[in-house]
NUROVO-919855 format. One record per residue (C-alpha): residue number from 0; residue in three letters; x negated, y negated, z. Coordinates in steps of 0.001 Angstrom, whole numbers, plus 500000, padded with zeros to 6 digits. Each point is the difference from the previous one (the first is absolute). Layout:
// NUROVO-919855
- n | res | east | north | up
- NUM | ALA | X | Y | Z;
...
//
This chain:
// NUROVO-919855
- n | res | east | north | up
- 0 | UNK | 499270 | 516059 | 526701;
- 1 | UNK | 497222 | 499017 | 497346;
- 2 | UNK | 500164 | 500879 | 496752;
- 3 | UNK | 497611 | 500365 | 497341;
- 4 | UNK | 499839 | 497237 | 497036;
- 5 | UNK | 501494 | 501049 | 496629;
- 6 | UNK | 497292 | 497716 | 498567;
- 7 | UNK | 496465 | 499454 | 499643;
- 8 | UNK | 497867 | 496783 | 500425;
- 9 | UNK | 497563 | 498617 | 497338;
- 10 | UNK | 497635 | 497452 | 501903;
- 11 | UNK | 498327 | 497197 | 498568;
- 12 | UNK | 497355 | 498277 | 501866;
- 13 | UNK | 499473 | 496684 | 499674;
- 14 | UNK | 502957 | 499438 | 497750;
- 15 | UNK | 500365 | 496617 | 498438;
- 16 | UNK | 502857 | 498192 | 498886;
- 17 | UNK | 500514 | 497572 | 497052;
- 18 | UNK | 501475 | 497645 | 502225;
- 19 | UNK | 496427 | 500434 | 501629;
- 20 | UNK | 500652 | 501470 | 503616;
- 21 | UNK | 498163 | 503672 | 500784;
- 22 | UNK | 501554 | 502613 | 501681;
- 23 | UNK | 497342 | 501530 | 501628;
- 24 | UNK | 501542 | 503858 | 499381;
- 25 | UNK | 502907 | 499623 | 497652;
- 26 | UNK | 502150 | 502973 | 500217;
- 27 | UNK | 502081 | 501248 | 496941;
- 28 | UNK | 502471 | 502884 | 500644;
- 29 | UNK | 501062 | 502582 | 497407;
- 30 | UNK | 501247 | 503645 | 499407;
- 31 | UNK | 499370 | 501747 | 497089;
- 32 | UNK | 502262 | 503309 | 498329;
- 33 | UNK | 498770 | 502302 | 498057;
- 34 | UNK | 495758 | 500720 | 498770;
- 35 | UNK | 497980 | 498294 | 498263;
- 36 | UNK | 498635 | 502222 | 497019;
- 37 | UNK | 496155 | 500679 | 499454;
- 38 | UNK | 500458 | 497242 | 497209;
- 39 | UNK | 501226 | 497400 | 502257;
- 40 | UNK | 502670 | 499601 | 497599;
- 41 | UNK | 503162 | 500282 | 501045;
- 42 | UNK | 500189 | 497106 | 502469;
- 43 | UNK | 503412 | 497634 | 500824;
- 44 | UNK | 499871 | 496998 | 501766;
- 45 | UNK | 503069 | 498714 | 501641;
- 46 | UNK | 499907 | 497442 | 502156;
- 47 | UNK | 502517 | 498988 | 502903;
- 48 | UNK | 502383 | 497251 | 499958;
- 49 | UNK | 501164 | 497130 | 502470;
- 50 | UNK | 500326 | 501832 | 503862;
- 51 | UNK | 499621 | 503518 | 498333;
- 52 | UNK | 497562 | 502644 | 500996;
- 53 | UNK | 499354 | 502783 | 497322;
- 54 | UNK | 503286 | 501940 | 501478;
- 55 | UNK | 501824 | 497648 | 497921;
- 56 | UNK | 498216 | 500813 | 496810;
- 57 | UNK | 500464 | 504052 | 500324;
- 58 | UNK | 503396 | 500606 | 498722;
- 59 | UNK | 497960 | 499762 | 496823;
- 60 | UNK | 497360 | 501875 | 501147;
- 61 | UNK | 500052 | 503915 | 500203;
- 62 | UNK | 499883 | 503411 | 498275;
- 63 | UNK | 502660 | 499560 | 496746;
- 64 | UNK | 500462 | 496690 | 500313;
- 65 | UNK | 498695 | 497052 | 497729;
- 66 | UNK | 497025 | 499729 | 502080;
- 67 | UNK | 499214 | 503858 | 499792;
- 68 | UNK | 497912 | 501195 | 502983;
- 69 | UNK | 499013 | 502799 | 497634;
- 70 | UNK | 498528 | 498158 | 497446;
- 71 | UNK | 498977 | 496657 | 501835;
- 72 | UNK | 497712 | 498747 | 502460;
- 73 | UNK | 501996 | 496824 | 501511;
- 74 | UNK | 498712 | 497360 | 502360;
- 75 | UNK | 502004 | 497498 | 501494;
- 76 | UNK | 498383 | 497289 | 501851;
- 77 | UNK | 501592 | 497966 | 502566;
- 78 | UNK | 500204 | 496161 | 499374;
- 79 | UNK | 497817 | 498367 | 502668;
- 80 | UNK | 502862 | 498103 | 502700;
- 81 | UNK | 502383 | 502872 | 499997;
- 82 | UNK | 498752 | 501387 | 503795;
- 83 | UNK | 497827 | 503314 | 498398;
- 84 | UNK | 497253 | 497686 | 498057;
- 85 | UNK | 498461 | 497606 | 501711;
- 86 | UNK | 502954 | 497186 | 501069;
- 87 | UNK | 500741 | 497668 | 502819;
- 88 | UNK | 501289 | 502647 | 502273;
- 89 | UNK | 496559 | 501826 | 499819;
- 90 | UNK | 497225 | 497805 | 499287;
- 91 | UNK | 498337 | 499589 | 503680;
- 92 | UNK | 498413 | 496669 | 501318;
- 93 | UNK | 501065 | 496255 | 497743;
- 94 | UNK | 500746 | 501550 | 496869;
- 95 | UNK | 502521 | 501902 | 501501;
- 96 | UNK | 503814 | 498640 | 500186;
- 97 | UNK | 500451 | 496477 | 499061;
- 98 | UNK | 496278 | 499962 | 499034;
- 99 | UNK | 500246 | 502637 | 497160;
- 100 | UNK | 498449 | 498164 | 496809;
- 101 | UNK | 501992 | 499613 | 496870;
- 102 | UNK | 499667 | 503422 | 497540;
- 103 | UNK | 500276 | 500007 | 496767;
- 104 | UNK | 501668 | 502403 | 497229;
- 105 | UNK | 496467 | 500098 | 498525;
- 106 | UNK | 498777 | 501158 | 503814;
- 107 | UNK | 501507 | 502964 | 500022;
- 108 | UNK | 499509 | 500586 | 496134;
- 109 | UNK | 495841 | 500016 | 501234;
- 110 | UNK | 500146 | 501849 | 502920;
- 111 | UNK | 502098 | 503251 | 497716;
- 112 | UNK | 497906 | 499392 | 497613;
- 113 | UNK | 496681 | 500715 | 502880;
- 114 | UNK | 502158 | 503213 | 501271;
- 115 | UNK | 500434 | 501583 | 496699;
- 116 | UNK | 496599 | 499447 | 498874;
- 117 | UNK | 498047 | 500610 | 503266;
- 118 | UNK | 502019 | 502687 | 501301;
- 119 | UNK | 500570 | 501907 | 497103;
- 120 | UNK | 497759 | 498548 | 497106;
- 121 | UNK | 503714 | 499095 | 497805;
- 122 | UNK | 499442 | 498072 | 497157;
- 123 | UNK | 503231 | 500755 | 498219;
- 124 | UNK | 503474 | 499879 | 501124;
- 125 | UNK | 502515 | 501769 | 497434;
- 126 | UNK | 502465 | 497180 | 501601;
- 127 | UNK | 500679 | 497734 | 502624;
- 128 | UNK | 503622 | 498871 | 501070;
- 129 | UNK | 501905 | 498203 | 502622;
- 130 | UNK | 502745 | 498358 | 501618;
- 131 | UNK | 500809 | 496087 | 500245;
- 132 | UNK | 496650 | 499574 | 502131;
- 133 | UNK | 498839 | 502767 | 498737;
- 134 | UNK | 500483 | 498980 | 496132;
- 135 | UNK | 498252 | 496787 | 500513;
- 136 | UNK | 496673 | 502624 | 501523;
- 137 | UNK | 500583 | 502077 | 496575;
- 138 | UNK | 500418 | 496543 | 497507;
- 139 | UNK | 496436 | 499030 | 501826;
- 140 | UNK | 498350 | 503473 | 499590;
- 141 | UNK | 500887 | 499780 | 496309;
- 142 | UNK | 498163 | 496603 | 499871;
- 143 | UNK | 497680 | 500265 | 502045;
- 144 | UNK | 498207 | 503688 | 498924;
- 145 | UNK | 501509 | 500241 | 496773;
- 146 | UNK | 497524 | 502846 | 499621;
- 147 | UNK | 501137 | 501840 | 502256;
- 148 | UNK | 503936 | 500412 | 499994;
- 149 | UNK | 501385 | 501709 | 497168;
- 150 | UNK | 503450 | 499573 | 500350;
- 151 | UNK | 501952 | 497703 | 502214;
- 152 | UNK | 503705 | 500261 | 501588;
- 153 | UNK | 501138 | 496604 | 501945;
- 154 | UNK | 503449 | 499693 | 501042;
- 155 | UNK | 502368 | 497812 | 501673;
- 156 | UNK | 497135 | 497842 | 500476;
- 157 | UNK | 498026 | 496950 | 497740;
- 158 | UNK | 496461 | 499279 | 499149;
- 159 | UNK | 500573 | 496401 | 501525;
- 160 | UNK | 501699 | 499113 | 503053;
- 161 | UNK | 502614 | 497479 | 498242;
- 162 | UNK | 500728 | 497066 | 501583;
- 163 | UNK | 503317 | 500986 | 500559;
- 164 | UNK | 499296 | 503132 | 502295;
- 165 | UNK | 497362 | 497785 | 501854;
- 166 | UNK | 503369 | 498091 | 500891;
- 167 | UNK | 501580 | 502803 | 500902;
- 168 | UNK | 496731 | 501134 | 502328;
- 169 | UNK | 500071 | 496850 | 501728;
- 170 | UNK | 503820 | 500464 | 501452;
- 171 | UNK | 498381 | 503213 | 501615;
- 172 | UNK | 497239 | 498020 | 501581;
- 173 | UNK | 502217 | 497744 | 501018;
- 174 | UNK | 502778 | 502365 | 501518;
- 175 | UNK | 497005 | 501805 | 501659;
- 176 | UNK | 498083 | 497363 | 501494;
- 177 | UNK | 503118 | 497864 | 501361;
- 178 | UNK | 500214 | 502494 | 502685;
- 179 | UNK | 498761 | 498409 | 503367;
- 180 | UNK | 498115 | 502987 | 500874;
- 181 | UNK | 498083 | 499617 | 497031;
- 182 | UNK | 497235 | 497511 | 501561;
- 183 | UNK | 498246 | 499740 | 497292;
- 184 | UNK | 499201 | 503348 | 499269;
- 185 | UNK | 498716 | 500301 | 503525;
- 186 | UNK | 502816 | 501780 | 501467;
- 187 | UNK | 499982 | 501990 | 502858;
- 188 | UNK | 503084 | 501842 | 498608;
- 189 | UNK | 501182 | 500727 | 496515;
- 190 | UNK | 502496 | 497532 | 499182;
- 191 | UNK | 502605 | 501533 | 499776;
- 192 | UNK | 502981 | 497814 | 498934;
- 193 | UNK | 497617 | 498832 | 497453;
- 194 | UNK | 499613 | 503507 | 498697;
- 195 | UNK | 503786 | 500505 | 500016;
- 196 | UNK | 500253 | 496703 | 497853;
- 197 | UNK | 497211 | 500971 | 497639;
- 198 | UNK | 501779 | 503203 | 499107;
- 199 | UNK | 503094 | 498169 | 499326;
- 200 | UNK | 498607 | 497607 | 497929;
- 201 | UNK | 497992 | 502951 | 497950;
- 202 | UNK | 503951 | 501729 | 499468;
- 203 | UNK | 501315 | 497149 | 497783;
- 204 | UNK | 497062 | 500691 | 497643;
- 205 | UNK | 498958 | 503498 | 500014;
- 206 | UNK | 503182 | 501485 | 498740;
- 207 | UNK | 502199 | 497999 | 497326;
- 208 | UNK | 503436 | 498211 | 500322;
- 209 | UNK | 501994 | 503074 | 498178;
- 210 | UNK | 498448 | 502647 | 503038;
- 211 | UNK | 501650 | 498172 | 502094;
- 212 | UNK | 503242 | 498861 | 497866;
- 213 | UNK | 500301 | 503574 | 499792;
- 214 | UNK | 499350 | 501348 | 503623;
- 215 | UNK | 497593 | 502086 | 498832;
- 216 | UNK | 498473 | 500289 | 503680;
- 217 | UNK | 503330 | 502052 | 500549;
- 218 | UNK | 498534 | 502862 | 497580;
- 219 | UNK | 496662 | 499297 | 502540;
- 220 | UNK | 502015 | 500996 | 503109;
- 221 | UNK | 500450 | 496806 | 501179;
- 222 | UNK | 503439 | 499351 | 500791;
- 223 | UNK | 500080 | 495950 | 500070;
- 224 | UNK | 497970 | 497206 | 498752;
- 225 | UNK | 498695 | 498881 | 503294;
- 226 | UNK | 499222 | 503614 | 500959;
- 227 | UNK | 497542 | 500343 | 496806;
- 228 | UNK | 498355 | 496678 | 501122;
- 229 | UNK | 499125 | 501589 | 503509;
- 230 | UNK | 499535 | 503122 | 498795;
- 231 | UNK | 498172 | 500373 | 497429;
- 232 | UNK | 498619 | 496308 | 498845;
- 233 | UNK | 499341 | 499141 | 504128;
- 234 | UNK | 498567 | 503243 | 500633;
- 235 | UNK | 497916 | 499950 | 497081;
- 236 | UNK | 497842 | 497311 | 501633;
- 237 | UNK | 500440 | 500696 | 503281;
- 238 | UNK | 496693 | 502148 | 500825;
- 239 | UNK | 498054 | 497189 | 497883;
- 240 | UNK | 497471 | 497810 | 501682;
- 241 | UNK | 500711 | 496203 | 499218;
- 242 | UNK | 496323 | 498987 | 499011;
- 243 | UNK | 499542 | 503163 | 497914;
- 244 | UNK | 503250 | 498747 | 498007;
- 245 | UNK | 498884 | 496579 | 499400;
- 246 | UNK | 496045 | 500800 | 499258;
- 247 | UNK | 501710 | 502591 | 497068;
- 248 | UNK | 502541 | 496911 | 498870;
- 249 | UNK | 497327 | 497886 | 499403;
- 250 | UNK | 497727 | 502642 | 497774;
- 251 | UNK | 503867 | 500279 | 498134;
- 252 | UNK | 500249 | 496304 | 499453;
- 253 | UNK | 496416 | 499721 | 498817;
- 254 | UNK | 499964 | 502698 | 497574;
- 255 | UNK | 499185 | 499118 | 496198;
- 256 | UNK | 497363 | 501652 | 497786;
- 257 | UNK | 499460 | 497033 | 497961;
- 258 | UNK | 498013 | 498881 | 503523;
- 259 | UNK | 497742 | 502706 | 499542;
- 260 | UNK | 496269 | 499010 | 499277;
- 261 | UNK | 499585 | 499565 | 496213;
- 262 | UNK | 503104 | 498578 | 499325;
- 263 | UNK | 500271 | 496803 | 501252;
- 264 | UNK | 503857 | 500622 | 500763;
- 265 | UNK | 500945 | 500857 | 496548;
- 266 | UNK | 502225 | 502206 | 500689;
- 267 | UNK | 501196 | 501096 | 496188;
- 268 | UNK | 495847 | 500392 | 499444;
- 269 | UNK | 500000 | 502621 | 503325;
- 270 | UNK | 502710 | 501605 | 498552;
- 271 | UNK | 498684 | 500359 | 496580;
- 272 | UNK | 497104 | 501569 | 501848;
- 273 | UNK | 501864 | 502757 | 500936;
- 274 | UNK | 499113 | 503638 | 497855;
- 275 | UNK | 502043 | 502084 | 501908;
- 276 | UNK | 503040 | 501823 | 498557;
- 277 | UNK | 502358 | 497454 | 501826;
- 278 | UNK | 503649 | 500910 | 500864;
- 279 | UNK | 501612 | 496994 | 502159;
- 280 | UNK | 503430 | 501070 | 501464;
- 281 | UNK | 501588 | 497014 | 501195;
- 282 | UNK | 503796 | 500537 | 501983;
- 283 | UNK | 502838 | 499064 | 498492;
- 284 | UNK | 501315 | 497603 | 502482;
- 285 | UNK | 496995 | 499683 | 502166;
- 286 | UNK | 500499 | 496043 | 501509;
- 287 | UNK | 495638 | 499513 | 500514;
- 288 | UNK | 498814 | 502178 | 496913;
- 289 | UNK | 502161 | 499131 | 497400;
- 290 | UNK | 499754 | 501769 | 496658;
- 291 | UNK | 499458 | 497004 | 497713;
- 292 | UNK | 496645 | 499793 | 501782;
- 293 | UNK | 499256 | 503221 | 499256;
- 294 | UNK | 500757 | 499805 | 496213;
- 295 | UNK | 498144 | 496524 | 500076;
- 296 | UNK | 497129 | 501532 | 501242;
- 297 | UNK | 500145 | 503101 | 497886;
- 298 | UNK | 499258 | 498177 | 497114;
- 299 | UNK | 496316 | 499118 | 500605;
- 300 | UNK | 499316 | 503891 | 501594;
- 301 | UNK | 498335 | 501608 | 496293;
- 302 | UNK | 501806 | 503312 | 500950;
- 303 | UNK | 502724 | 498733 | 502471;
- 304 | UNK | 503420 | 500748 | 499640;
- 305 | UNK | 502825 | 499159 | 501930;
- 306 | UNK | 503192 | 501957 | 501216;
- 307 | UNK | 502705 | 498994 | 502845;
- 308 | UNK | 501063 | 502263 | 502511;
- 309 | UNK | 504339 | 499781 | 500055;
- 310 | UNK | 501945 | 499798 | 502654;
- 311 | UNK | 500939 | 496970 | 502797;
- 312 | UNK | 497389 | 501755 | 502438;
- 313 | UNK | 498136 | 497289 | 499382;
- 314 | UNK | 496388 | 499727 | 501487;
- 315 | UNK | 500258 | 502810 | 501994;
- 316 | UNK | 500727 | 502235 | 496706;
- 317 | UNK | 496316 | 500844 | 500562;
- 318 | UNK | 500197 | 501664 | 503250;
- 319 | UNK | 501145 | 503489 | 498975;
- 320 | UNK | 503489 | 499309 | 501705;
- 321 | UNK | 502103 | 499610 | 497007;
- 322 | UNK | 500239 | 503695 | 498336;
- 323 | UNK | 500188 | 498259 | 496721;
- 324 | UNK | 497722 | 497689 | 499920;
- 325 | UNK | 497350 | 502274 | 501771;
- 326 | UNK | 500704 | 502117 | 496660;
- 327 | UNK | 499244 | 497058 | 498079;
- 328 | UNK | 496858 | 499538 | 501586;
- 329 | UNK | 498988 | 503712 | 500182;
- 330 | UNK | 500908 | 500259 | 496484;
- 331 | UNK | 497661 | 497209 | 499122;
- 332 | UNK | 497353 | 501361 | 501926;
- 333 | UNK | 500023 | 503320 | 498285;
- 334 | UNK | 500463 | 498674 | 496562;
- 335 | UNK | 496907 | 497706 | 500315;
- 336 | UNK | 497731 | 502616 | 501519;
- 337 | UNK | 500427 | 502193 | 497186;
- 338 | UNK | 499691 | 497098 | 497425;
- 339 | UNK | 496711 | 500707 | 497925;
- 340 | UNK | 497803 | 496572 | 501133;
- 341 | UNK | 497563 | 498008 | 497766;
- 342 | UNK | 498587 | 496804 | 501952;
- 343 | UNK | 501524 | 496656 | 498477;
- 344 | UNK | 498074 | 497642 | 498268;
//
């Protein structure tokens, strides 16, 4: 039985890369909650993050909660690779599969940017946030239309890709594409032992050494170690298509707004550019997005401040699964939306 789409498709003809390719119809999914007032002014942004759709953004999202449905019109675009925008698995003829071009942070950052302006004539967003993936899309909003986004919420994510989580994104390449059905990323078949290897790889970083010193999966429903690998880390990946995972890897490992045009990849100079209210909220024992580089980059934002989520969640403190740190989060939400703003600088 069909079903209807919970989303809607912005299409951009002709749409051209930095990298240089065109996709001839570049398709960006979103959902939005709540209306947009007669002022246009009570717009969120909140991008996606790496192999979510915008279901994994809503436990935010709704009427009393920090994102309040009653008081906010939020839009939350789908990073191009993750199977609703346009990806590998969806593109037709050679750009499709293997042949999907490389995509940039700064890609996706320009076709929101055409969705909320063309389809609804926003020119101010009272703030933008997002996850890992989805904080690197905020850090290059902030930098990129500095007119535009008032205040600005990453967390559990970085303005630069360090070269320490690139590391880290290579083992998942390399677990992934060791698989023999992998051909190249012109498989006939998802590879499949690849994918199970991929999400195994992901579980050593994604949660910290104390979750699992402490059997915190237990508290999950999980009642052994091996049974939270299959169950939650292997199913996690399971539906994913192989090229859609690797196209979005590469915009991760790429990502730095001191690459944008302008800056000549300075990064302290793009983030010294930034005039939005700036709240970074790094995880305390995240393993990729490490708090020092949070507080190191804090220190060229004009209005940035910095504050660590607690807890040995770890990266995935920013999912919404971890009651307390999803009060963290919600708590910072709420507390910057209501913060009177005055553009930096």
């Amino acid at each position: 039985m069909l079903t209807e789409p919970d989303h809607e498709v912005f299409e951009l003809p002709g749409f051209r890369l930095e990298r240089g390719a065109v996709l001839p119809t570049a398709r960006l999914a979103y959902r939005t909650y709540g209306v947009l007032d007669e002022r246009r002014s009570n717009a969120v942004l909140f991008p996606t993050w790496y192999a979510g759709t915008h279901h994994a953004n809503e436990w935010l999202i709704g009427p009393g909660r920090p994102l309040d449905t009653e008081r906010y019109f939020v839009v939350v675009p789908n990073l191009f690779g993750n199977g609703l925008s346009s990806s590998p698995s969806n593109t037709p003829g050679p750009l499709g599969g293997s042949g999907f071009p490389e995509v940039e942070i700064r890609d996706n950052v320009r076709a929101q940017h055409r969705l909320l302006t063309e389809r609804w004539g926003i020119t101010d967003l009272q703030l933008v946030l997002g996850c890992s993936m989805g904080a690197a899309q905020t850090y290059q909003w902030a930098a990129s239309h500095p007119e535009m986004v008032r205040r600005a919420l990453p967390f559990c994510g970085s303005s630069r890709t360090s070269p320490h989580n690139y590391v880290f994104l290579e083992g998942l390449k390399a677990a992934l594409t060791a698989d023999a059905d992998w051909q190249q990323g012109r498989y006939t078949r998802q590879p499949a032992a690849g994918l199970r290897a991929f999400a195994r790889v992901y579980a050593g970083w994604g949660l910290s050494q104390a979750f699992y010193w402490e059997h915190h999966y237990r508290e999950l429903g999980y009642a052994s170690l091996e049974e939270f690998l299959s169950g939650f880390w292997e199913a996690n990946f399971a539906g994913c298509d192989a090229n859609d995972l690797l196209a979005m890897l590469w915009t991760w490992q790429h990502a730095d707004i001191g690459a944008t045009p302008g800056f000549d990849g300075d990064l302290p100079r793009a983030l010294g550019a930034i005039r939005a209210r700036t709240l970074s909220l790094p995880s305390q024992r995240d393993l990729y997005f490490p708090p020092e580089d949070e507080v190191w980059a804090g220190r060229y934002i004009p209005d940035g401040t910095v504050r660590t989520i607690p807890g040995i969640w770890g990266h995935l403190a920013g999912g919404g699964a971890d009651p307390a740190a999803a009060a963290f989060i919600g708590d910072a939400v709420r507390e910057l939306l209501t913060t009177p703003w005055a553009r930096a600088g």
